[in-house]
C-alpha positions in Angstrom: 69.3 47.5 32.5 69.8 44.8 34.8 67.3 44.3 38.1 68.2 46.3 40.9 70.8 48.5 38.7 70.2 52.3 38.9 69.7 54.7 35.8 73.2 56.4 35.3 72.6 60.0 33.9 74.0 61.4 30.6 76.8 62.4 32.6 75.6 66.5 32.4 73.8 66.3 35.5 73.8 69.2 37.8 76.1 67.9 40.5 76.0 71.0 42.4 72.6 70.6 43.5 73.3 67.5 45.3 73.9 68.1 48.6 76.2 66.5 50.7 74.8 63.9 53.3 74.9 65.0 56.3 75.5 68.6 55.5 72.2 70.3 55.2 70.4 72.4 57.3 70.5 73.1 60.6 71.2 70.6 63.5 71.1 70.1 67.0 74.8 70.2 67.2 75.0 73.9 65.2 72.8 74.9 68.0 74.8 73.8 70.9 77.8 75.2 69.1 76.0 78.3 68.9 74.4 78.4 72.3 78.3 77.4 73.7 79.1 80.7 71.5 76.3 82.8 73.1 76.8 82.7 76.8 79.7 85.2 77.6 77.9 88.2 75.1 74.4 87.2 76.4 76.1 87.6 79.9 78.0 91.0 79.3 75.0 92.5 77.6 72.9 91.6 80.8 75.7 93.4 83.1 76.3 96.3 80.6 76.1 99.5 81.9 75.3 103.0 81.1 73.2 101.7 77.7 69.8 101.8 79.1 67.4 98.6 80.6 69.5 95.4 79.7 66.1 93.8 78.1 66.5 96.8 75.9 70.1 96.1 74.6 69.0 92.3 74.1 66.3 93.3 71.9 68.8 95.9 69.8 71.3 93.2 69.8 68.4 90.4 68.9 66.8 93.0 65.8 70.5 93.6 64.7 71.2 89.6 64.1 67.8 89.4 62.8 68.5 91.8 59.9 71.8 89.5 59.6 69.7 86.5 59.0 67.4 88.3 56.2 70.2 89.9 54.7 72.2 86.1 54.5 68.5 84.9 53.2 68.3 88.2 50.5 71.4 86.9 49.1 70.9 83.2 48.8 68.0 83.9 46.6 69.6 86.7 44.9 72.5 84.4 44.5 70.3 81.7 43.3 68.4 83.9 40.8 71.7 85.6 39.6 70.3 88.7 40.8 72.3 91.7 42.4 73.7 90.5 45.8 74.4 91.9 49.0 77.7 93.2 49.6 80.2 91.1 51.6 80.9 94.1 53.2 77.6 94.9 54.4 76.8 91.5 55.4 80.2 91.7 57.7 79.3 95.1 59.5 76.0 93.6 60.3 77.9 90.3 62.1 80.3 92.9 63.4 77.7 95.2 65.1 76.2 92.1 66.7 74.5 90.2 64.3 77.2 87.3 64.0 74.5 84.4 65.6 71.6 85.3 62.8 74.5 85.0 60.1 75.4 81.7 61.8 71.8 80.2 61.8 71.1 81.5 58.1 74.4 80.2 57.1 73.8 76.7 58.2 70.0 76.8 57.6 70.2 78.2 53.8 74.0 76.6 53.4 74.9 80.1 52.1 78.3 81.3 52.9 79.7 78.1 53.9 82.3 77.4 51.7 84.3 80.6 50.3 86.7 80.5 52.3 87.8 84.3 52.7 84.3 84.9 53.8 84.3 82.7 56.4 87.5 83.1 57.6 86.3 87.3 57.9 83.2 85.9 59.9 85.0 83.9 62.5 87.9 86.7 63.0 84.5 88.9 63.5 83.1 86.1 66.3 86.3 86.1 68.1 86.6 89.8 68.2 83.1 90.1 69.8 83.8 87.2 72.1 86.6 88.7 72.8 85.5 91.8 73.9 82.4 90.2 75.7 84.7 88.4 77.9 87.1 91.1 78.3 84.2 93.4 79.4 83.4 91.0 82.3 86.9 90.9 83.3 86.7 94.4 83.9 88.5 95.4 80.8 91.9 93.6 81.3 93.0 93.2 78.4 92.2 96.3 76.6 94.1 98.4 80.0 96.9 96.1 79.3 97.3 96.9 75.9 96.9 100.2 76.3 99.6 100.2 79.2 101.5 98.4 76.8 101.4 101.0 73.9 101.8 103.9 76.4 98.6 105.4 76.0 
């Protein structure tokens, strides 16, 4: 081997253990993104009425992505280990109750769920949906009075 040349492996290396530069972990930017993401629910749930003390609905709604996050971590290592996994399902009513921010920050932190692509296109229908309905709450429910004015109900 010539000097400065680098050792070339037999060619059955694990490739999938390399990780992409620039790819892993969490970063300043997927915080922003998320904090961007954050401020219309984190609004509505401080303006929601008729659920109780708003610090109280933050701390449901902070518990429920909290579970999200530990369930994304359960299955990383149960994926890793080739153990029984979570359920899609299960990990997509947790992110549909509320839980959609801990999914993000243990997706991007553990690189779990970031490349199937029917999973993540489920998870970002489910943050629009909430954003949706965050912002729609503190526009007094326009949309949702439209469409049911639309559909005659």
């Amino acid at each position: 081997m010539a000097r400065g040349d680098k050792p070339v492996s037999g060619g059955s290396g694990n490739r999938q253990s390399e990780k992409p530069a620039g790819r892993a972990g969490l970063h300043s930017g997927h915080v922003f993104f998320l904090a961007a993401l954050l401020v219309a629910p984190v609004i509505a749930l401080v303006r929601l009425e008729g659920f109780g003390e708003p610090i109280l609905v933050a701390a449901v709604a902070s518990a429920i992505s909290l579970v999200a996050f530990i369930a994304q971590w359960i299955d990383k290592r149960q994926a890793e280990a080739g153990a029984w996994r979570v359920p899609e399902n299960a990990l997509h009513l947790l992110e549909l109750l509320g839980g959609w921010p801990g999914a993000f920050l243990a997706q991007r932190l553990f690189r779990h769920k970031t490349v199937k692509l029917s999973y993540r296109l489920v998870f970002w229908l489910i943050v629009a949906a909430n954003e949706y309905a965050a912002i729609d709450y503190l526009l007094g429910w326009k949309g949702a009075t439209g469409l049911r004015n639309a559909l005659g109900l």
